[in-house]
KOLZA-657885 format. One line per 5 residues: number of its first residue (from 0); their letters; for each residue x, y, z of C-alpha. Coordinates in nm, 4 decimals, m for minus. Each point is the difference from the previous one (the first is absolute). Layout:
N
NUM) a) X:Y:Z; ... $
***
This chain:
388
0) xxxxx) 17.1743:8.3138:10.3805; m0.2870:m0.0047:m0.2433; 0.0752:m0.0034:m0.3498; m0.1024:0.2728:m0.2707; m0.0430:m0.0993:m0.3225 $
5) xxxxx) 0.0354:0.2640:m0.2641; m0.2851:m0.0102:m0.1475; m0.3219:0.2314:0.0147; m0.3610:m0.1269:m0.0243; m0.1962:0.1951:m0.2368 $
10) xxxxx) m0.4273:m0.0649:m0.0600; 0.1331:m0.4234:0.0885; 0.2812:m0.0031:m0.2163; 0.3690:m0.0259:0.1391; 0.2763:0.1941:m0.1936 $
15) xxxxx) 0.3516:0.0532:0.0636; 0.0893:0.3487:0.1593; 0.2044:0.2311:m0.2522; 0.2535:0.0359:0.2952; 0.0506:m0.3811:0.0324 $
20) xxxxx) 0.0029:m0.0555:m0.3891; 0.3054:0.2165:m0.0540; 0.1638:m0.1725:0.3047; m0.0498:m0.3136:m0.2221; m0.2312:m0.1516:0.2705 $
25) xxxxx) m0.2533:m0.1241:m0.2855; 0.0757:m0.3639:0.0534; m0.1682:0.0336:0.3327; m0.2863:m0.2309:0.0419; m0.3386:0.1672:0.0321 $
30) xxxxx) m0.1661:m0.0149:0.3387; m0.2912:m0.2407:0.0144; m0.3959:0.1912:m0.0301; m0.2795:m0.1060:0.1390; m0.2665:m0.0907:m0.3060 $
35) xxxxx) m0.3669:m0.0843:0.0192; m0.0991:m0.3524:m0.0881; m0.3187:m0.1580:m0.0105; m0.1640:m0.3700:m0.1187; m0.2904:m0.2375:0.0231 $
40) xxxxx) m0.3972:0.1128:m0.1051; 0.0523:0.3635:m0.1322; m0.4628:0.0440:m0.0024; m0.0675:0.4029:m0.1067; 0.3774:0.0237:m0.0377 $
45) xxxxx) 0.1253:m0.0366:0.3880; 0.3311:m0.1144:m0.1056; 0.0737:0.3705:m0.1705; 0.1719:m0.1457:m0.3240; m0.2579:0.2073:m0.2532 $
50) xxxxx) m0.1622:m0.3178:m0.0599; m0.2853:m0.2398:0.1882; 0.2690:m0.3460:m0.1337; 0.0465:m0.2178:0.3169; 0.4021:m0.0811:0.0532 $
55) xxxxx) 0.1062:m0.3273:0.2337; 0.3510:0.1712:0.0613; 0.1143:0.3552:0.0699; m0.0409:0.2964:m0.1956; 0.1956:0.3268:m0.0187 $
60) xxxxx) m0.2687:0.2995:0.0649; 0.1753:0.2956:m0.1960; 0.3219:0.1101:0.0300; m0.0644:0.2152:0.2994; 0.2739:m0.0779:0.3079 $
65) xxxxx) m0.1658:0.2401:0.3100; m0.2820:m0.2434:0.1114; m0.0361:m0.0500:0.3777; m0.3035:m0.1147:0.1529; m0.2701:m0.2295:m0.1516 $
70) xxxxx) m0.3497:m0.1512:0.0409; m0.1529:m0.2506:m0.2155; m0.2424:m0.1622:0.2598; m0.2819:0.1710:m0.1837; m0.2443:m0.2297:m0.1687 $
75) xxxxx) 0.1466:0.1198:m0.3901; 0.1577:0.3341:0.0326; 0.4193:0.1123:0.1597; 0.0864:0.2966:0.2301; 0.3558:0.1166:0.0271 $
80) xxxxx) 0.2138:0.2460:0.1005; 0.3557:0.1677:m0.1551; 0.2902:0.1142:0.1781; m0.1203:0.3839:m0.0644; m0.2784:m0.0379:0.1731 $
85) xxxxx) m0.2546:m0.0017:m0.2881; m0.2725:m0.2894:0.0058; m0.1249:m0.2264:m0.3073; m0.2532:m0.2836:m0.0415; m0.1215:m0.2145:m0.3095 $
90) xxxxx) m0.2733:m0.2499:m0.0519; m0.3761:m0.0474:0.0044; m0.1796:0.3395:0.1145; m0.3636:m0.0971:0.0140; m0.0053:0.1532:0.3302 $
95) xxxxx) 0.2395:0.2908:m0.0297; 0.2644:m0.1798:0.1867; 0.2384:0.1274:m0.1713; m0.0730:0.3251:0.1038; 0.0488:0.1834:m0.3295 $
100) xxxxx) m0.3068:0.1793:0.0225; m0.1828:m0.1829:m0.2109; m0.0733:m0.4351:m0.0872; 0.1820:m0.0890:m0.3021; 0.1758:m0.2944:0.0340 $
105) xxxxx) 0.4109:0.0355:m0.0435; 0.2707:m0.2758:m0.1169; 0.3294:0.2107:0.0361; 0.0630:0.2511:0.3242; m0.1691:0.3335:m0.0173 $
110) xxxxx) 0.0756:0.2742:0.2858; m0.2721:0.1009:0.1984; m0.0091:0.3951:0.0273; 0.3668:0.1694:0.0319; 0.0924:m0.0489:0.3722 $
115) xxxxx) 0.3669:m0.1244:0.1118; m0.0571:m0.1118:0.3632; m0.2025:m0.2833:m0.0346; 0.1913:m0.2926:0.2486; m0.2480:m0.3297:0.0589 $
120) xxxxx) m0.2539:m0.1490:m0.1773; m0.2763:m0.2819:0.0041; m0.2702:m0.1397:m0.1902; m0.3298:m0.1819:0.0320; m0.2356:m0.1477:m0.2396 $
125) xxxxx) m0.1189:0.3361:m0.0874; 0.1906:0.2565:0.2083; 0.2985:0.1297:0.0529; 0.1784:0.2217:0.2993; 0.3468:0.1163:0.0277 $
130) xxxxx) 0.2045:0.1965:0.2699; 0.1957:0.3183:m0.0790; 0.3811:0.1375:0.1459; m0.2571:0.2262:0.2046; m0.1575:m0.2727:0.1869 $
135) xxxxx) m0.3214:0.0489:m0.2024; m0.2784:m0.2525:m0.0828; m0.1767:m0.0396:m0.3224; m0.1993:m0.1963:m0.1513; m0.2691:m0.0335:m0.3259 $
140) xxxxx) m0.1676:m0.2771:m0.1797; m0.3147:m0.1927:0.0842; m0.1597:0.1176:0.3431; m0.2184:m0.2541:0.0678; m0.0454:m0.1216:0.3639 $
145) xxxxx) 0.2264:0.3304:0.0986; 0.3067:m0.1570:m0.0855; 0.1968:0.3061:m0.1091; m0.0852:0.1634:0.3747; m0.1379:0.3437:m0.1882 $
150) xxxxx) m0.2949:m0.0580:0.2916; m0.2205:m0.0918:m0.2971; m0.0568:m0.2757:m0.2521; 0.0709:0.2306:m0.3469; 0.2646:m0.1228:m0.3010 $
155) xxxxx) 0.2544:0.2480:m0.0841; 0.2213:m0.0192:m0.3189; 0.2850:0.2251:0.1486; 0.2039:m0.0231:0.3129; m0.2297:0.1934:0.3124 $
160) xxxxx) 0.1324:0.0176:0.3291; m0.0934:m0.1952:0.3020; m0.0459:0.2052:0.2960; 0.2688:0.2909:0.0582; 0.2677:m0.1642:0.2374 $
165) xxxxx) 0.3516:m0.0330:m0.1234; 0.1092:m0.2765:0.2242; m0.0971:m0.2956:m0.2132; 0.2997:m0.2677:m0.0382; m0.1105:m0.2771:m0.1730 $
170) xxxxx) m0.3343:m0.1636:m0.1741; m0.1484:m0.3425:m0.1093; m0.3030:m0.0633:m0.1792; m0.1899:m0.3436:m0.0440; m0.4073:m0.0483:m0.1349 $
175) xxxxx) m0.1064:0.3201:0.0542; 0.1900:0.0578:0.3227; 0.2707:0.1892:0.1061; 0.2581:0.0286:0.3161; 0.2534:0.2163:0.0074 $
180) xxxxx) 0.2470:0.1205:0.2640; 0.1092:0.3197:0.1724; 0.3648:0.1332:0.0906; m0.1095:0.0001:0.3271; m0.0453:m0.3784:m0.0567 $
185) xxxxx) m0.3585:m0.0074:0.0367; m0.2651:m0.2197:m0.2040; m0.2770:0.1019:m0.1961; m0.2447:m0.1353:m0.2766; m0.3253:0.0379:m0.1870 $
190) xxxxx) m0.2334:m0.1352:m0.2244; m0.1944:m0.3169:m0.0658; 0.0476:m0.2162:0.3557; m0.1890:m0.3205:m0.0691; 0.2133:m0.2423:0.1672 $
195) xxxxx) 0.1425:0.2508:0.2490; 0.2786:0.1131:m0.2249; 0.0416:0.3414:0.1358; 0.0907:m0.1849:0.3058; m0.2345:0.2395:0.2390 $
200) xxxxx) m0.2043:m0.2790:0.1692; m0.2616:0.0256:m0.2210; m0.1297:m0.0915:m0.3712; m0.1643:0.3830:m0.0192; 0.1488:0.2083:m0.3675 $
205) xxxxx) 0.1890:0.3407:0.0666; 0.0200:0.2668:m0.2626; 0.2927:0.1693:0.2322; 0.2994:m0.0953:0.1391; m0.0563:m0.1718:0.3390 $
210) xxxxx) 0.2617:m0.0958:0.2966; 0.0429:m0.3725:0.0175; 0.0971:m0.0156:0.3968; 0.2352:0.2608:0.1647; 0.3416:m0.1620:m0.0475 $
215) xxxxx) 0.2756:0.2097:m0.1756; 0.2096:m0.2942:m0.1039; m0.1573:m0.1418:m0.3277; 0.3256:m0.0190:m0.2417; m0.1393:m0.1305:m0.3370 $
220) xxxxx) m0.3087:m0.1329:m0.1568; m0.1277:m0.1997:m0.2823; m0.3480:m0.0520:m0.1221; m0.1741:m0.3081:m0.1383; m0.3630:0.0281:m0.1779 $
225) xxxxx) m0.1572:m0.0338:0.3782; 0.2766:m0.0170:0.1946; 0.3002:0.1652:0.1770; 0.3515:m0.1032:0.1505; 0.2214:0.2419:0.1841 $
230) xxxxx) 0.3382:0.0240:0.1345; 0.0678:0.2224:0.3295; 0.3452:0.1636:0.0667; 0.0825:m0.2754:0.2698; m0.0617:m0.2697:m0.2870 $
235) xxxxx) m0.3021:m0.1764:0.0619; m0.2319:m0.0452:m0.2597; m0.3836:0.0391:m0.0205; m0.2570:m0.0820:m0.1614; m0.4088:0.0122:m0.0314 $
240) xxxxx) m0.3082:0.0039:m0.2698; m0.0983:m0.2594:m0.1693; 0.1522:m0.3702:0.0499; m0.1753:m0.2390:m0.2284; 0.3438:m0.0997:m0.1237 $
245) xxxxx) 0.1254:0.0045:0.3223; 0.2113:0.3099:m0.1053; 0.0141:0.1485:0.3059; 0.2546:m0.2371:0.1015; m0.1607:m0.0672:0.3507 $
250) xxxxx) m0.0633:m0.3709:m0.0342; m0.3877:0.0550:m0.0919; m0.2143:0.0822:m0.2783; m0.2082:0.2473:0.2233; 0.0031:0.3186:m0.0805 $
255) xxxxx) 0.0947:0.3244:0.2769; m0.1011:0.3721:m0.0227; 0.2837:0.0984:0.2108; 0.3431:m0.0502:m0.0434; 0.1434:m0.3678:0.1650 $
260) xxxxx) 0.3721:m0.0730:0.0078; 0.1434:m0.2913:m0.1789; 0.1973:m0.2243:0.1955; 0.2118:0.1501:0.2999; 0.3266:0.0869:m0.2275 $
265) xxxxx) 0.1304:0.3430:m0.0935; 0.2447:m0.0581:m0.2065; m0.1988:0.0699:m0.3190; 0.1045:0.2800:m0.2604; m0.2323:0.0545:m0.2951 $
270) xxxxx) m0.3255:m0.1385:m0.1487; m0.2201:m0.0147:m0.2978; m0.3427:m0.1484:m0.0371; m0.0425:0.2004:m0.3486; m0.2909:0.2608:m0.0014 $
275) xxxxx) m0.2973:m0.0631:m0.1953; 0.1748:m0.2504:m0.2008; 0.0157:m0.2433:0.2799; m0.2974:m0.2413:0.1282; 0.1893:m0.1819:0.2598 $
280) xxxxx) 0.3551:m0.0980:0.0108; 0.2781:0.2188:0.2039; 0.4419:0.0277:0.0002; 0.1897:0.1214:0.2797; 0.3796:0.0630:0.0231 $
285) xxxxx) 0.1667:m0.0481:0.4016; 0.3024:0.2157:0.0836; 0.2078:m0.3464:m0.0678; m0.0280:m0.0100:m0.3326; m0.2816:m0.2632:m0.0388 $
290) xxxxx) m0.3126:0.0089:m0.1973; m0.3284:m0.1527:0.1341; m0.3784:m0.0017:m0.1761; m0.3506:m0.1134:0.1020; m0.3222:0.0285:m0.0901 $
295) xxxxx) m0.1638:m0.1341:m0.3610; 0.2060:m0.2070:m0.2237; m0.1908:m0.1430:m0.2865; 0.2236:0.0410:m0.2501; 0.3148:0.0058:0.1905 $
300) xxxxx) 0.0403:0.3541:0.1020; 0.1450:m0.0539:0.3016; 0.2878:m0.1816:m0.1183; m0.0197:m0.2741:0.2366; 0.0471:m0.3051:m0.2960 $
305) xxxxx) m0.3617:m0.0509:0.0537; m0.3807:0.1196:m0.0255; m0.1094:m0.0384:0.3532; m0.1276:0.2893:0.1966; 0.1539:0.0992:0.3260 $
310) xxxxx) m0.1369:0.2185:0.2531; 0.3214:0.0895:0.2028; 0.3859:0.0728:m0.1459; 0.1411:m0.2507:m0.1274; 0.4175:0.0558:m0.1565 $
315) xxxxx) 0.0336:m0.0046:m0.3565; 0.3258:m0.2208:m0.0850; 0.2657:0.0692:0.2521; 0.2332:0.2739:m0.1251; 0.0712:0.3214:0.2043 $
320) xxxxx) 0.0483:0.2730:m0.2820; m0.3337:0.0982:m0.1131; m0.0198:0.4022:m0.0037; m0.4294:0.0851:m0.1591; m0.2589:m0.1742:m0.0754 $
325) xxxxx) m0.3164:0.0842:m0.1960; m0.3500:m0.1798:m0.0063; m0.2379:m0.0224:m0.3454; m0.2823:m0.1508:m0.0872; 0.0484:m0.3673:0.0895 $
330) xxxxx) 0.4136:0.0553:m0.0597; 0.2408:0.1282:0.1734; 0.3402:0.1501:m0.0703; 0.3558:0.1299:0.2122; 0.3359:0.1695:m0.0252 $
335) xxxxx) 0.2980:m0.1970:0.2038; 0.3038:0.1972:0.0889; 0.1788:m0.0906:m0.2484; m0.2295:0.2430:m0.2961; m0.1286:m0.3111:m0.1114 $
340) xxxxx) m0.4151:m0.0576:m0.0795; m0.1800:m0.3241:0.0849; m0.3664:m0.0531:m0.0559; m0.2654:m0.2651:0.0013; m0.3532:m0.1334:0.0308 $
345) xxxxx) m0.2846:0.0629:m0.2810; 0.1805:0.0798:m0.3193; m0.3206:0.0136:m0.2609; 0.1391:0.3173:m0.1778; 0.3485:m0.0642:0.0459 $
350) xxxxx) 0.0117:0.2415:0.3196; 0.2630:m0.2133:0.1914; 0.2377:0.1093:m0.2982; 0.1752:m0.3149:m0.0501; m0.1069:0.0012:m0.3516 $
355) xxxxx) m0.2673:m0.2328:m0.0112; m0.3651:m0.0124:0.1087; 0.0595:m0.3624:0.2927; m0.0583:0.0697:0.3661; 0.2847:m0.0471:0.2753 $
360) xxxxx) m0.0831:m0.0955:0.3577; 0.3432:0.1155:0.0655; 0.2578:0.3171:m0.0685; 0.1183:m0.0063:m0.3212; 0.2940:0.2462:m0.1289 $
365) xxxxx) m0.1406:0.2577:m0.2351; 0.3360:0.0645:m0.2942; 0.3151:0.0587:0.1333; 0.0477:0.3486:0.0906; 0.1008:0.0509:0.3309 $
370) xxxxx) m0.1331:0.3920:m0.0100; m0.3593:0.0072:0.1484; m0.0676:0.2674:0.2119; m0.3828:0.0324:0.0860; m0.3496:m0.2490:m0.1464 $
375) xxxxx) m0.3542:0.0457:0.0350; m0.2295:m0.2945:m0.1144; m0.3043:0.0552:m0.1640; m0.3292:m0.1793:m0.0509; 0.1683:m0.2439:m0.3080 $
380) xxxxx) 0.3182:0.1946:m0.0500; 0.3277:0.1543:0.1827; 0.1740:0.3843:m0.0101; 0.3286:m0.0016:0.0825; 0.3561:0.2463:0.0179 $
385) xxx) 0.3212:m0.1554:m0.0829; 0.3584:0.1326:m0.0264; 0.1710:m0.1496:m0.3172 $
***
């Protein structure tokens, strides 16, 4: 039977109902909130703390408790999401990526317009897009190469939607790129297509969204700067774009316009290969538990105890409890089962968290707290939501 605490949340702050108070229930411990946190290089004010100061462990963002979804895998600037549906973002603006209409740069969360039924965002270098309850698609910010999928190659400072379906599901967005899926489970993408990252067996740019194959199956994605992976519904994951790094995970460094499946197992459950922020280095979570990475490792970030590049999946350390991951810029960062935060790899503006500025070729435990909900890492520095 699930408890109910008697208590009452009120614009993020917890106080005791007057019914429970005169029931002397007041020594009741209060519930544990989800708060905003962010660290590491905090460039036009990304980290949202009113300031541009870089911090090397977390940092409470406000006293707000209704975040809910997040995106920091923008080059300097933070999407997110509350529990009421309204959306927020923070950070450099040069672009109007934060969609407020105009391209001042922001270092503490400012609404953009009044709307409560915003659901799913992401960010680019320059862009943003987000998905609403409806199963609308928007996006503004730098146009170039037809990356917002407006069927043109114009900036916009405010949210504009993309097309008029209201079936869209989910969306990624990498250099300039983006692929997003259906609820029908299709596959689509736009934009710059260099290296064949639209996966449509070809290196030709798209200002619209475009089919990639006819298969309804496509589960999740996650874009890299050129590249893609994918996970279907059976479990098997994909992959294609660029492969310099042999991110792709198919045992090569050459790159495929059309999507390629990685290995022969399906047991996989969830991927990141972190947006824009992310030149070549990819985590993947199976069903079991396990956490495996690939792909560039200069620094570390693939938390493998070394700095040698690997072009298929290779098992970081050999515990089973692993729950999300999240890929930066040359570091890397996950959530375990247990609510607890490890990170590692570059660590130049303290972005691992651990308090110092020293790189990690392995997973190091951020604090103590055992709380952490959700993480997105950025291009030097990580978001993240945390129940204390």
């Amino acid at each position: 039977m699930p408890i109910t605490y008697p208590y009452t949340q009120y614009t993020g702050i917890w106080k005791l109902n007057a019914a429970s108070a005169a029931q002397g229930a007041n020594t009741w411990p209060v519930p544990a909130q989800p708060y905003l946190y962010s660290w590491g290089n905090n460039f036009s004010g990304r980290l949202g703390l009113g300031n541009t100061t870089a911090y090397s462990s977390p940092k409470q963002v406000g006293s707000l408790t209704n975040w809910l979804n997040l995106s920091a895998s923008g080059y300097s600037f933070v999407l997110a999401t509350k529990t009421d549906g309204t959306l927020w973002s923070w950070g450099r603006n040069s672009q109007g990526a934060l969609g407020l209409g105009n391209t001042t740069d922001y270092s503490s969360p400012k609404q953009i317009g009044a709307l409560t039924n915003w659901l799913q965002v992401a960010g680019s270098r320059y862009s943003s897009f987000a998905i609403k309850t409806n199963g609308t698609l928007w996006a503004w910010g730098k146009g170039n190469n037809g990356f917002l999928g407006l069927n043109n190659t114009t900036s916009y400072s405010s949210p504009v939607q993309v097309g008029v379906l209201t079936n869209w599901l989910t969306v990624s967005c990498g250099g300039y790129f983006t692929v997003a899926t259906k609820t029908d489970g299709t596959l689509w993408s736009w934009g710059r297509n260099n290296t064949g990252q639209l996966g449509l067996g070809s290196t030709t740019n798209y200002s619209s969204p475009k089919q990639v194959g006819a298969l309804t199956n496509w589960l999740m994605i996650s874009c890299g700067y050129q590249f893609t992976i994918a996970v279907k519904t059976d479990g098997t994951l994909w992959s294609w774009g660029a492969n310099g790094n042999g991110q792709l995970g198919l045992g090569n460094t050459t790159n495929y316009s059309s999507p390629k499946q990685i290995g022969a197992l399906a047991n996989w459950s969830n991927t990141s290969s972190g947006g824009y922020s992310t030149v070549g280095q990819v985590l993947a979570i199976k069903t079991d538990g396990t956490l495996w990475a690939w792909g560039r490792n200069n620094e570390g970030e693939l938390g493998l105890g070394n700095t040698t590049n690997y072009s298929s999946p290779k098992q970081v350390g050999n515990l089973s409890n692993w729950l999300k991951t999240s890929a930066g810029y040359r570091h890397s960062s996950a959530v375990k089962t247990d609510g607890t935060l490890w990170a590692w790899g570059f660590n130049n503006f303290g972005q691992l968290g651990l308090g110092n500025t020293a790189n990690y070729s392995s997973p190091k435990q951020v604090g103590a707290l055992t709380g952490w909900l959700t993480i997105s890492a950025g291009y030097s520095s990580i978001i993240a939501i945390a129940k204390i």
